[in-house]
C-alpha positions as CSV (number, residue, x, y, z in Angstrom):
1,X,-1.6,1.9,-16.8
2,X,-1.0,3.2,-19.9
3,X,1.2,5.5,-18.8
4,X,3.4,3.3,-17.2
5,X,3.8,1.0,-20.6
6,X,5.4,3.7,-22.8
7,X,8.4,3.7,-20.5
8,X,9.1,0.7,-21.7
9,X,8.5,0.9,-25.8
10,X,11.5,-0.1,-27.1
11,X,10.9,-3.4,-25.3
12,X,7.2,-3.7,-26.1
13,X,8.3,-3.5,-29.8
14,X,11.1,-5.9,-29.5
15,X,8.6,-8.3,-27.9
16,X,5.6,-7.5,-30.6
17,X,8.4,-8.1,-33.4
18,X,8.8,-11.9,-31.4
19,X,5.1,-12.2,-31.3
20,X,5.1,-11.5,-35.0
21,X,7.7,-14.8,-35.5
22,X,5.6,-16.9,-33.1
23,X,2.6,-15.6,-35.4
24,X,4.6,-16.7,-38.7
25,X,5.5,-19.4,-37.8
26,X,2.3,-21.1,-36.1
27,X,0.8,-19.9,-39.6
28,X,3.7,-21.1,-41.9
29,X,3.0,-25.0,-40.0
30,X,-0.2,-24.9,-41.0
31,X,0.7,-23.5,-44.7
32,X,3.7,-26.5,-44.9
33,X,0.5,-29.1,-44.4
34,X,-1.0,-28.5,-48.2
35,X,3.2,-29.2,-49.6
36,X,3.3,-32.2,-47.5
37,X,0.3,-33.8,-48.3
38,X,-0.1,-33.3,-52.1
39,X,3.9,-32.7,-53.0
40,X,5.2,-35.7,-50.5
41,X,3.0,-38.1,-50.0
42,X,0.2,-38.2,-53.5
43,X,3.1,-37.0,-56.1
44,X,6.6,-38.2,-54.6
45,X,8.6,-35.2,-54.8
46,X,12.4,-36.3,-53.6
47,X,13.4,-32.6,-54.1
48,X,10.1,-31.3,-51.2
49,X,11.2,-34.3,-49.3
50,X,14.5,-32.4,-48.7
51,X,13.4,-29.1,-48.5
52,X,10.3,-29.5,-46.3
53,X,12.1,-30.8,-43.6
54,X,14.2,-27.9,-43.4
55,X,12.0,-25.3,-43.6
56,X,10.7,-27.2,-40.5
57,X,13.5,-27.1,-38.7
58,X,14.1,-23.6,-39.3
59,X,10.1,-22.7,-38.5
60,X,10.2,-24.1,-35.2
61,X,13.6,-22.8,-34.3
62,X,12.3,-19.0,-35.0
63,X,9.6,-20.5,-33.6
64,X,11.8,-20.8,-30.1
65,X,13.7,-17.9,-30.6
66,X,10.1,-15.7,-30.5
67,X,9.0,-17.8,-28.2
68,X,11.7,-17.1,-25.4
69,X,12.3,-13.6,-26.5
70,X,8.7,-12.3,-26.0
71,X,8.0,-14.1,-23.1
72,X,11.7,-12.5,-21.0
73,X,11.1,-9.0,-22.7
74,X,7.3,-8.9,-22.1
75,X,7.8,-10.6,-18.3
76,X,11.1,-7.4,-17.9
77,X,8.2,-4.9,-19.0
78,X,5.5,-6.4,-16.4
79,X,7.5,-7.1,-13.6
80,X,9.0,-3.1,-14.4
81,X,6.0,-1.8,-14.5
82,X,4.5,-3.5,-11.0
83,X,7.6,-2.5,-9.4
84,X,6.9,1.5,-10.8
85,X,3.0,1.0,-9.7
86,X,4.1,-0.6,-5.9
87,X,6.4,2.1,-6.0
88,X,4.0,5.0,-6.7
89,X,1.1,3.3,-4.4
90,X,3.6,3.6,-1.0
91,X,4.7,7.3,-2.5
92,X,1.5,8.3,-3.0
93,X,0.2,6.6,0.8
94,X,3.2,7.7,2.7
95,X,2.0,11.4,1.4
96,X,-1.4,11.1,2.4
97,X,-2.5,12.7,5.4
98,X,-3.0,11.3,9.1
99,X,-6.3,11.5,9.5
100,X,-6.4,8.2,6.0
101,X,-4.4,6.2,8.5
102,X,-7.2,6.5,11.2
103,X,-10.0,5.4,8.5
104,X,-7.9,2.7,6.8
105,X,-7.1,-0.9,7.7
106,X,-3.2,-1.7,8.0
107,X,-4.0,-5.2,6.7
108,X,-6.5,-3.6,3.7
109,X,-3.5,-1.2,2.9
110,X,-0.4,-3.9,3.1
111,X,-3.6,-6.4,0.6
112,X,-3.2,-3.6,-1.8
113,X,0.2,-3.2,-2.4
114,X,0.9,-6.9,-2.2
115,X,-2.2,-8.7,-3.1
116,X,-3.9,-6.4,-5.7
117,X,-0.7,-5.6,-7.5
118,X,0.0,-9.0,-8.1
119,X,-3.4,-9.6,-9.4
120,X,-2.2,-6.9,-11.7
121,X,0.9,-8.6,-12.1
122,X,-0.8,-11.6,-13.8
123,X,-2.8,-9.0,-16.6
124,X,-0.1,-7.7,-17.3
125,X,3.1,-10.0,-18.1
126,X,0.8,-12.7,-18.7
127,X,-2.5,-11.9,-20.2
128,X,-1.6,-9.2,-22.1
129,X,1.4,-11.0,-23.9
130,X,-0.7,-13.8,-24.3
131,X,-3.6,-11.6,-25.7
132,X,-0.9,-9.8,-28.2
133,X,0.9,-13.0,-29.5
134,X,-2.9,-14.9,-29.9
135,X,-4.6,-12.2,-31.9
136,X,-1.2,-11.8,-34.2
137,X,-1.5,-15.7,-34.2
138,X,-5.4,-15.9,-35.1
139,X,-4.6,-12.9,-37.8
140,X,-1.8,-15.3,-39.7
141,X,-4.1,-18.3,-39.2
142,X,-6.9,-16.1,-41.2
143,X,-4.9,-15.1,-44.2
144,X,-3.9,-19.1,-44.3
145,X,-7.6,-20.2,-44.0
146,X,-8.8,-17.2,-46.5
147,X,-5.6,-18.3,-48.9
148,X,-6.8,-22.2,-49.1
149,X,-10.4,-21.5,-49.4
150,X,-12.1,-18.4,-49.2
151,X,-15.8,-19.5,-49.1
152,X,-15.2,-22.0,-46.8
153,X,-13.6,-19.8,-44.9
154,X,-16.1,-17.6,-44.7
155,X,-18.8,-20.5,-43.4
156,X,-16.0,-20.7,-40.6
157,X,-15.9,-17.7,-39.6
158,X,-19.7,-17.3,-39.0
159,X,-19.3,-19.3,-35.4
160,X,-16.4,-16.4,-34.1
161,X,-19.1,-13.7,-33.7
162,X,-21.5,-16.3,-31.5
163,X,-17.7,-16.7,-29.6
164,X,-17.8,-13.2,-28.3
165,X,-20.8,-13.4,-26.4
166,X,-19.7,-15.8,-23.9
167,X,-16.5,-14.0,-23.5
168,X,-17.7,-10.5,-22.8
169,X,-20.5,-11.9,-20.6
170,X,-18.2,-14.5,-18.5
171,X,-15.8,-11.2,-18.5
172,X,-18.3,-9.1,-17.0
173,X,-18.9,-11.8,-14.2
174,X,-14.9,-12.7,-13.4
175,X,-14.9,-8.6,-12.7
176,X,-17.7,-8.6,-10.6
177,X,-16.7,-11.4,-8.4
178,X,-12.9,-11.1,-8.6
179,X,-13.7,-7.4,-6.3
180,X,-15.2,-9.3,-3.8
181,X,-12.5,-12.0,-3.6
182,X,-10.1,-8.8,-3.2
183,X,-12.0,-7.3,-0.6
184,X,-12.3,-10.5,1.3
185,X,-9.0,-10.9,1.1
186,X,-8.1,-7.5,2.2
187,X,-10.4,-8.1,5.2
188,X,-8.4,-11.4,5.7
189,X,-5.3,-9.5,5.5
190,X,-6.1,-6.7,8.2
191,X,-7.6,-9.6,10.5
192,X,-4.0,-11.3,10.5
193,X,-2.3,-8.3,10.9
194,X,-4.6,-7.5,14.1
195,X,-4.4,-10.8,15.8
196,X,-0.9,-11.4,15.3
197,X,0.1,-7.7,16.7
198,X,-2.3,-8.8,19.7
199,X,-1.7,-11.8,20.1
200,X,-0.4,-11.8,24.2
201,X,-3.8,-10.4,24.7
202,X,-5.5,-13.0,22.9
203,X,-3.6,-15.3,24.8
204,X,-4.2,-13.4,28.1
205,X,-8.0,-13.8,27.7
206,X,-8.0,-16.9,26.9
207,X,-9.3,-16.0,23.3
208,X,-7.8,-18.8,20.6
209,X,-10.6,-20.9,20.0
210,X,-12.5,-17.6,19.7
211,X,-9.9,-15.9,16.9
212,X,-9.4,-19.5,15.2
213,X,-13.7,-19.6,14.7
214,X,-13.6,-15.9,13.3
215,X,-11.0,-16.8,10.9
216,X,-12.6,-20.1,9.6
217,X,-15.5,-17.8,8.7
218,X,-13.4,-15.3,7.2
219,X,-11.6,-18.3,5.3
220,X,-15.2,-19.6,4.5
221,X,-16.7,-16.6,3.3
222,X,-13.7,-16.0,0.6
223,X,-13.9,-20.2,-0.5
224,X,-17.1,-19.1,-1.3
225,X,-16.7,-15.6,-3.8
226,X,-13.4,-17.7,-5.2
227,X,-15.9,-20.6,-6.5
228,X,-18.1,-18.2,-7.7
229,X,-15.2,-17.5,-9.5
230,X,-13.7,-20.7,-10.9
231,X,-17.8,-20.8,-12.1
232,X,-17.8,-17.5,-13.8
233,X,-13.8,-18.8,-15.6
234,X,-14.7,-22.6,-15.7
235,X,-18.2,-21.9,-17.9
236,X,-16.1,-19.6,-20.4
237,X,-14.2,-22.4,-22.0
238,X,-16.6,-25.3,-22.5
239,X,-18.8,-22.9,-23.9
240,X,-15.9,-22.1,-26.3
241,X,-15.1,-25.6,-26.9
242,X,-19.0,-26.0,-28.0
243,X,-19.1,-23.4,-30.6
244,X,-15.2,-24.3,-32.0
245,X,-16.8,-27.8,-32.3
246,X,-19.7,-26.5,-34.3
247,X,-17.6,-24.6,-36.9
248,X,-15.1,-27.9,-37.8
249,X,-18.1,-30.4,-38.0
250,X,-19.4,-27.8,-40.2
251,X,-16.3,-27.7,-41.9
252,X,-15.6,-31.6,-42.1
253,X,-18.9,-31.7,-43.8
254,X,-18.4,-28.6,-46.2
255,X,-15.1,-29.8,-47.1
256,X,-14.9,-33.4,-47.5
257,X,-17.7,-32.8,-49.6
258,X,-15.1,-31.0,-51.9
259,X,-12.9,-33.2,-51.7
260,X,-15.2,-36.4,-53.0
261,X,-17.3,-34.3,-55.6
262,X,-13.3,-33.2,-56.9
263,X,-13.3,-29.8,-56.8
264,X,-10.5,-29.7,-53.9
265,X,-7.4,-31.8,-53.4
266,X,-7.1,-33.9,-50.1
267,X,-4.1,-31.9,-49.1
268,X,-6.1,-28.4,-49.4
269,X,-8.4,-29.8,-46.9
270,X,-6.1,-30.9,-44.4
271,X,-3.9,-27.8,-44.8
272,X,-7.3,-25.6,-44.3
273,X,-8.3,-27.6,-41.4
274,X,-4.9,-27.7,-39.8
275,X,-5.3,-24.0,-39.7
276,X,-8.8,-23.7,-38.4
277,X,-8.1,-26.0,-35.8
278,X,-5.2,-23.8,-34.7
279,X,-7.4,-21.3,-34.8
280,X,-9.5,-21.8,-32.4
281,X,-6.8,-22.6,-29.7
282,X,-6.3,-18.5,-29.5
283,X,-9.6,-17.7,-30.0
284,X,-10.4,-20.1,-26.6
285,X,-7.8,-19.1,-25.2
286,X,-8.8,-15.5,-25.3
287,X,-11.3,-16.3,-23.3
288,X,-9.1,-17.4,-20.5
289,X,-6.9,-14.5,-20.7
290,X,-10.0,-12.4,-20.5
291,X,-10.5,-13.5,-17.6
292,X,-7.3,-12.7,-16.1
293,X,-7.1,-9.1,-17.9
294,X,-11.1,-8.6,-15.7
295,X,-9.2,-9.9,-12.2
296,X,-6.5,-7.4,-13.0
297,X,-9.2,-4.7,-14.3
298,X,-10.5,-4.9,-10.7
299,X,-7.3,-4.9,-9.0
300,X,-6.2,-1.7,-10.4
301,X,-9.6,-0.3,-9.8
302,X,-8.9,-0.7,-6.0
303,X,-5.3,0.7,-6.5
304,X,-6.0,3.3,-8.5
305,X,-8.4,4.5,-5.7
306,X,-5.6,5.3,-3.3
307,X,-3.0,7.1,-6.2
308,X,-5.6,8.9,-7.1
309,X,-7.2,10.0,-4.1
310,X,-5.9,13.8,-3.4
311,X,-4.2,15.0,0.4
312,X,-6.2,17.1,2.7
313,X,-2.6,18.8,3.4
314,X,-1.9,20.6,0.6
315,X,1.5,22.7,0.4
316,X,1.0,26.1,-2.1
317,X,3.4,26.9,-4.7
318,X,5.6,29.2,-3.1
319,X,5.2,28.3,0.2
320,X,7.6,29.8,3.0
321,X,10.8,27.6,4.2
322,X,11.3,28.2,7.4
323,X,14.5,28.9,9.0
324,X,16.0,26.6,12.3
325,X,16.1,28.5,15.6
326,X,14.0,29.4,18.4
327,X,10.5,30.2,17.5
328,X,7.5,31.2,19.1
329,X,4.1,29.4,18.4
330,X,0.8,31.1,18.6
331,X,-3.1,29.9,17.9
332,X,-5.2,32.6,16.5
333,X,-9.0,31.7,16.9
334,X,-8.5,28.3,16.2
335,X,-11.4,26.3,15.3
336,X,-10.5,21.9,14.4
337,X,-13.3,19.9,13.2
338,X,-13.0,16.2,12.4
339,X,-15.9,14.1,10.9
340,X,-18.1,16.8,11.7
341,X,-17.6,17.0,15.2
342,X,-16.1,20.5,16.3
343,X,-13.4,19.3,18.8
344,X,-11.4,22.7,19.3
345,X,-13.0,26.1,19.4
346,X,-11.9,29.5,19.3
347,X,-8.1,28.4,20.6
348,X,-5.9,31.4,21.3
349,X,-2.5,30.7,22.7
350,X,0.8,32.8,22.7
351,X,3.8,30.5,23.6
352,X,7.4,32.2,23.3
353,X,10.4,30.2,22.5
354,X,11.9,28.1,24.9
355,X,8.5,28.2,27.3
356,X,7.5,24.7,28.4
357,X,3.1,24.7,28.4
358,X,1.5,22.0,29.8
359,X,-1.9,21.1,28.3
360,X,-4.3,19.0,31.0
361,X,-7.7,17.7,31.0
362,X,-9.6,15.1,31.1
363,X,-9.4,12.6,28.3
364,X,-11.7,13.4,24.9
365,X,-11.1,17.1,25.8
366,X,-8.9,18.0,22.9
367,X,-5.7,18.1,23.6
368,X,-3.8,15.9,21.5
369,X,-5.6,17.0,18.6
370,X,-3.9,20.3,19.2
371,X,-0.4,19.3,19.2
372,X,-1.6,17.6,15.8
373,X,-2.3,20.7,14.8
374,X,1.4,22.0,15.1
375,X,3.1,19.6,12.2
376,X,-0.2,19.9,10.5
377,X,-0.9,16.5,10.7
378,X,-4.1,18.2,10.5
379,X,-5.6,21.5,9.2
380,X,-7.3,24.0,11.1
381,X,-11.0,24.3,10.1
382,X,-11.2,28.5,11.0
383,X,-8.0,30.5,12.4
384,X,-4.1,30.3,11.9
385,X,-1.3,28.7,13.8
386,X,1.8,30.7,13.2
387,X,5.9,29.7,14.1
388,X,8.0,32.8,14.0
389,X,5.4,34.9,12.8
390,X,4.8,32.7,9.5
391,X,1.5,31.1,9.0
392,X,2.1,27.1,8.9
393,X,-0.5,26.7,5.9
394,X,2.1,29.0,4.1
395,X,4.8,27.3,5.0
396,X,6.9,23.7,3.5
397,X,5.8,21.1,4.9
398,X,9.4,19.8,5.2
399,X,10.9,22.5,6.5
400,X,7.6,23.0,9.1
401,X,8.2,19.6,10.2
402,X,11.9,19.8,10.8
403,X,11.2,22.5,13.3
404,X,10.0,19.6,15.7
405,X,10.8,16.6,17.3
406,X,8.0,14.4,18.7
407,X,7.8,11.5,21.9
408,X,4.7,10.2,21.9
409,X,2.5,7.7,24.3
410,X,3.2,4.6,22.1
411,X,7.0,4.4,21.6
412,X,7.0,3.9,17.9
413,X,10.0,1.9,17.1
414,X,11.1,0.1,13.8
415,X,12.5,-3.6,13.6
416,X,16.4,-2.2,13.2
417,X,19.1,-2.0,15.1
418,X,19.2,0.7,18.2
419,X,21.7,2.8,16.1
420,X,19.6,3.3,13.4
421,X,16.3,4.0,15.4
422,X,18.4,6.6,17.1
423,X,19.6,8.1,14.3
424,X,16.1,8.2,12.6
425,X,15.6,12.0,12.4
426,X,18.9,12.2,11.1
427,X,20.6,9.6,9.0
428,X,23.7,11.0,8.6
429,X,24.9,11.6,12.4
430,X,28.4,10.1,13.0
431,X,28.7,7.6,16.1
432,X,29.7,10.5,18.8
433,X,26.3,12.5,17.8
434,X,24.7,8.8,18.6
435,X,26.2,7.9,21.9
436,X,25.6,11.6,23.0
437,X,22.1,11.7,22.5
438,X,22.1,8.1,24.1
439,X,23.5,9.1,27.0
440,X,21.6,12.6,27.6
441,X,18.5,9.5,27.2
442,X,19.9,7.8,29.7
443,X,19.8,5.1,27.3
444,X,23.7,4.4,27.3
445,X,24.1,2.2,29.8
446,X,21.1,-0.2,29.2
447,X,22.1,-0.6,24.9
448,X,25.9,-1.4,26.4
449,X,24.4,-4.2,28.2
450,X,23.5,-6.0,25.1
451,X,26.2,-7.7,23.2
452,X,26.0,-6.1,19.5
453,X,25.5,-2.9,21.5
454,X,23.9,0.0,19.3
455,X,24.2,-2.6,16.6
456,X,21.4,-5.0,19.0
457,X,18.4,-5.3,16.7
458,X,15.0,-4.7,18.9
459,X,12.6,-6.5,16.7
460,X,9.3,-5.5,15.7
461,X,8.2,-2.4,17.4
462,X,10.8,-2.6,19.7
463,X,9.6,-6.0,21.3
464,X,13.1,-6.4,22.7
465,X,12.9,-3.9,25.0
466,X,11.6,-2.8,27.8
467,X,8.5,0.2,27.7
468,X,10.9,2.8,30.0
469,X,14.2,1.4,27.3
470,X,11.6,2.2,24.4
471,X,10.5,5.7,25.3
472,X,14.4,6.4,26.1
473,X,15.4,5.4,22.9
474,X,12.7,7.5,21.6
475,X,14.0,10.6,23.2
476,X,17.8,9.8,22.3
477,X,16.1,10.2,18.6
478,X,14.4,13.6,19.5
479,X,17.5,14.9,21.1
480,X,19.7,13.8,18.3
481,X,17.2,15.7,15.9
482,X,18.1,18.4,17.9
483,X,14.6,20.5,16.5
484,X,13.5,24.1,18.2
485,X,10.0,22.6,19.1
486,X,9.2,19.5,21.2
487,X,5.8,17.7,21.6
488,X,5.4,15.4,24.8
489,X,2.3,13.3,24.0
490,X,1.8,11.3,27.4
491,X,5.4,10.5,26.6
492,X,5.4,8.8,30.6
493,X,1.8,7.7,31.2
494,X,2.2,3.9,30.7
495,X,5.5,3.7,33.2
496,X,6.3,2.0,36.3
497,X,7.7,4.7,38.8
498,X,11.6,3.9,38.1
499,X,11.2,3.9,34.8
500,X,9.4,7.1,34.7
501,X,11.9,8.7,36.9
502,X,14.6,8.0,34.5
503,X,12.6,8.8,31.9
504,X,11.8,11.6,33.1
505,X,15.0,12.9,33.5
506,X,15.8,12.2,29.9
507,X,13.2,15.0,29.3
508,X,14.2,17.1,31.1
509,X,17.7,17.3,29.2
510,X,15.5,17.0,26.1
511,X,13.3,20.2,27.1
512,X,16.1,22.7,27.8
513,X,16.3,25.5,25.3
514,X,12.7,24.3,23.2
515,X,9.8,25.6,22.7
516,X,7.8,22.5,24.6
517,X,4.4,21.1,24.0
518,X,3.5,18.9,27.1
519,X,0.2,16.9,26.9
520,X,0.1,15.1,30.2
521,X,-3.0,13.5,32.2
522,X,-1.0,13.0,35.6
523,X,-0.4,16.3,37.1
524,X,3.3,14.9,38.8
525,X,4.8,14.9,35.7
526,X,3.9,18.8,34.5
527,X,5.9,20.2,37.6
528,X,8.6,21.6,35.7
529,X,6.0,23.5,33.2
530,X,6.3,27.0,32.8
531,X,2.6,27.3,32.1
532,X,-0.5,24.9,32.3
533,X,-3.6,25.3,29.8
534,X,-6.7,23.4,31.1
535,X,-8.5,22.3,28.2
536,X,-12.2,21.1,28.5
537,X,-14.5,20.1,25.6
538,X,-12.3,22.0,23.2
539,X,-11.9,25.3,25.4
540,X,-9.1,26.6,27.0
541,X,-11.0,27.3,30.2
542,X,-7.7,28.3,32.5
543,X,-4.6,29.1,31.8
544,X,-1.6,30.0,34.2
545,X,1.1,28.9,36.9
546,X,0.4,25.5,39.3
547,X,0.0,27.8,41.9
548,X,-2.3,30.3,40.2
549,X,-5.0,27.4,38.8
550,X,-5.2,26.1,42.3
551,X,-5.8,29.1,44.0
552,X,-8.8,29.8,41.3
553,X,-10.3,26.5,42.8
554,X,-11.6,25.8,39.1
555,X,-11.0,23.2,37.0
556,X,-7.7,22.2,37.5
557,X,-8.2,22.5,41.0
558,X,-11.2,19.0,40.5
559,X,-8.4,17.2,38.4
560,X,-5.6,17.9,41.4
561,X,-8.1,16.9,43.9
562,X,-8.9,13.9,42.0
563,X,-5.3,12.9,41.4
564,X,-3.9,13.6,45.0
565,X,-4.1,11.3,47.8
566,X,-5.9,12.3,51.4
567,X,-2.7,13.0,53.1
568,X,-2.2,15.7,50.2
569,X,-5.0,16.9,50.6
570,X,-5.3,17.3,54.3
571,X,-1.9,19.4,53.6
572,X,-3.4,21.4,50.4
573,X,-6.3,22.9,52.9
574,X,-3.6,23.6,55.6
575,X,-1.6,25.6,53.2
576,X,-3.3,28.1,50.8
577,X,-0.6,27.5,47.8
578,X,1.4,24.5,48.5
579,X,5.1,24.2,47.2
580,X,5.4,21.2,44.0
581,X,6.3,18.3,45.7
């Protein structure tokens, strides 16, 4: 956090030099009390009559200037430095490997850069400015009080160090429970963020009343940690109010005493108490801000977490840049373990550029976690993947990743216009590039059917659309990429039949000339593969032409069985290798 305030020093100072003025000037009311008293009002002095006013006039106007200078400059440095911290937190997420995403909430991850930072927000343009311009406050007020009376002074002073107690203790507490209100909140957060993106299958099942009771708990459980909260906060400043209350009936005592036996003047007094009762405004209101710095003290715990948690993907110094063209991809003894569960082994593939391999099995076996492997979403555990004869793990991970384009099951789609989700990969195609790639989609005629065209915005996760328009669009924004490797993740599996058929003709436009990864769980969709790889718990068990795994009658030859009707089948046994149909 530290860090992030020296960018701004010239400001801090600025603001500390307005602080200072507030400080004076609080101090210098207090000081104008003794003149008023004993010069105006006991000796009738026309000449402080004039001048006292003035100086009044002129204290509280400095008194405004500080007051609005601080509070913009130190709010410019807060608000600067949340913006920097927000900024950082996304940098430092976006960075962070796949396999974070899979462990973390959405909802916990959006409460942390929204939620927690404002929490930090409040410590820091608030509380800390308040903190700064009370302790220069309570250090004017002192040399005031120590000025008037330095004995009595000292008798007032003995209740501050009984004041600390409450406010480190109370502090300690607002910490403890301000984490939990946080983490509910987080917990809130993700539950909205599920719900909402389900929400026609809540509505399909008939499960409102069921969602509405969960989040009544979830709303109960936080209305519970925040009044644990407003206990911890609310105790702090009665407590104070106790102790300041001690100290001026001690004082009232001490010093009217003085004042009747004659050995202080009346306006002494009132000048002395004038200060001490400013006095211990800051000093309460420390403990307030306390609290505020402990809620933001948590917050950045929980923020710092994610900056400073370090990538699994790490890129070396001089890493390789690889160049564009066709490449060929091989697995050497590959070995992938994640969360301690081996789920490749001993992976050798050799596939040359512009080859089309089909990877098939049955779900759970692997296979998607080997494409992974390719834009090292992941790391191998044991072995090497190599493109063009480099090493990936040697390589940038910008320029490995531009070597590929991806579709995957789930058309990912952002809430933008078509033109822009198109021209994702590469921001700065011209229109032609656009409507070319849209076309070899077979997206074209579909986005003219919409009145703002390629301008049409397709809401959240492409909601607008249809799945087949989705997964189109998705392939217009591989083939505009225009990358030598492609990776088909069940890019038809959740189609009707006419949508896959002109989806699947967008592919096939998309494969020609790449180096193509083709993870597929219907077997009708692979026929244009050059080679199939049957995967199984891990293992590449077969490997070959259609043709070739049939007649071996192994495991591809169960999932063709499987996925064939009878009539197939009757006309598989008739003919030894049968022709794709």
């Amino acid at each position: 956090m530290l860090s992030l305030v020296k960018e701004n020093k010239l400001r801090l100072f600025l603001a500390m030099v307005c602080m200072l003025v507030i400080a004076i000037s609080t101090s210098a009311t207090a000081f104008l009390v003794k003149p008023v008293l004993d010069d105006i009002f006991f000796n009738k002095d026309t000449q402080m009559l004039i001048i006292i006013p003035i100086a009044v006039i002129l204290i509280y106007f400095l008194r405004g200037l500080g007051s609005y200078g601080q509070e913009y400059l130190m709010n410019y440095v807060g608000e600067g430095i949340i913006r920097n911290l927000r900024n950082d937190l996304y940098d430092h997420i976006q960075d962070l490997p796949l396999a974070f995403f899979h462990k973390e909430k959405t909802g916990v991850l959006m409460s942390r850069i929204t939620n927690d930072v404002n929490i930090i927000k409040a410590m820091v343009s608030t509380a800390v400015t308040g903190s700064l311009k009370d302790c220069f406050s309570i250090v004017g007020l002192t040399l005031v009080i120590f000025y008037r009376d330095w004995k009595m002074a000292l008798f007032a002073f003995v209740v501050l160090p009984l004041a600390f107690f409450p406010l480190v203790e109370f502090g300690r507490r607002v910490r403890r429970v301000s984490t939990g209100c946080q983490e509910s909140m987080a917990d809130l957060s993700s539950f909205l963020h599920e719900t909402f993106a389900g929400n026609k299958i809540v509505k399909a099942f008939g499960m409102e009343s069921y969602e509405k009771k969960r989040f009544f708990e979830k709303t109960l459980n936080l209305f519970k940690i925040e009044m644990k909260a407003v206990v911890a906060r609310s105790l702090s400043s009665p407590v104070m109010e106790f102790l300041a209350g001690i100290g001026i009936a001690f004082i009232i005592w001490y010093g009217g005493s003085k004042v009747i036996s004659g050995t202080s003047t009346a306006g002494t007094f009132f000048s002395f108490m004038a200060a001490v009762l400013m006095l211990y405004d800051p000093v309460k209101k420390l403990s307030g801000l306390n609290n505020a710095v402990q809620q933001g003290l948590a917050a950045a715990d929980r923020v710092f977490d994610i900056i400073e948690m370090e990538t699994d993907i790490k890129e070396q110094k001089n890493s390789v840049e690889i160049k564009r063209g066709p490449h060929r991809v091989s697995f050497e003894n590959v070995f992938f373990k994640y969360e301690d569960v081996m789920v490749l082994k001993d992976i050798n593939l050799d596939v040359k550029a512009g080859e089309v391999l089909a990877l098939v099995g049955m779900s759970g076996g692997g296979k998607t976690s080997l494409v992974n492997l390719i834009p090292r979403f992941y790391d191998v555990t044991h072995g090497a993947i190599r493109i063009g004869g480099v090493n990936i793990c040697n390589a940038s991970i910008s320029s490995l990743r531009d070597q590929m384009a991806i579709v995957t099951q789930e058309p990912i789609l952002f809430n933008d216009s078509i033109r822009n989700n198109i021209a994702y990969g590469k921001m700065n195609a011209t229109e032609p590039e656009i409507i070319t790639a849209a076309k070899a989609a077979y997206a074209y005629d579909f986005i003219q059917r919409f009145p703002d065209k390629f301008d049409t915005n397709i809401g959240e996760l492409g909601g607008r659309l249809s799945g087949g328009e989705k997964q189109r669009i998705c392939i217009a924004r591989a083939l505009l990429k225009d990358a030598p490797i492609l990776i088909l993740d069940e890019a038809t599996s959740s189609l009707d039949a006419e949508a896959e058929m002109l989806v699947q003709k967008a592919l096939e436009n998309l494969m020609k000339g790449r180096t193509t990864f083709v993870v597929a769980h219907r077997l009708s969709t692979i026929d244009y593969a050059d080679r199939i790889a049957v995967i199984v718990n891990g293992r590449i068990l077969e490997e070959g032409k259609r043709e070739e795994l049939i007649a071996q009658k192994g495991e591809f030859f169960k999932l063709y069985q499987m996925q064939y009707s009878n009539s197939q089948d009757k006309e598989f046994h008739s003919k030894p290798v049968p022709i794709n149909t």
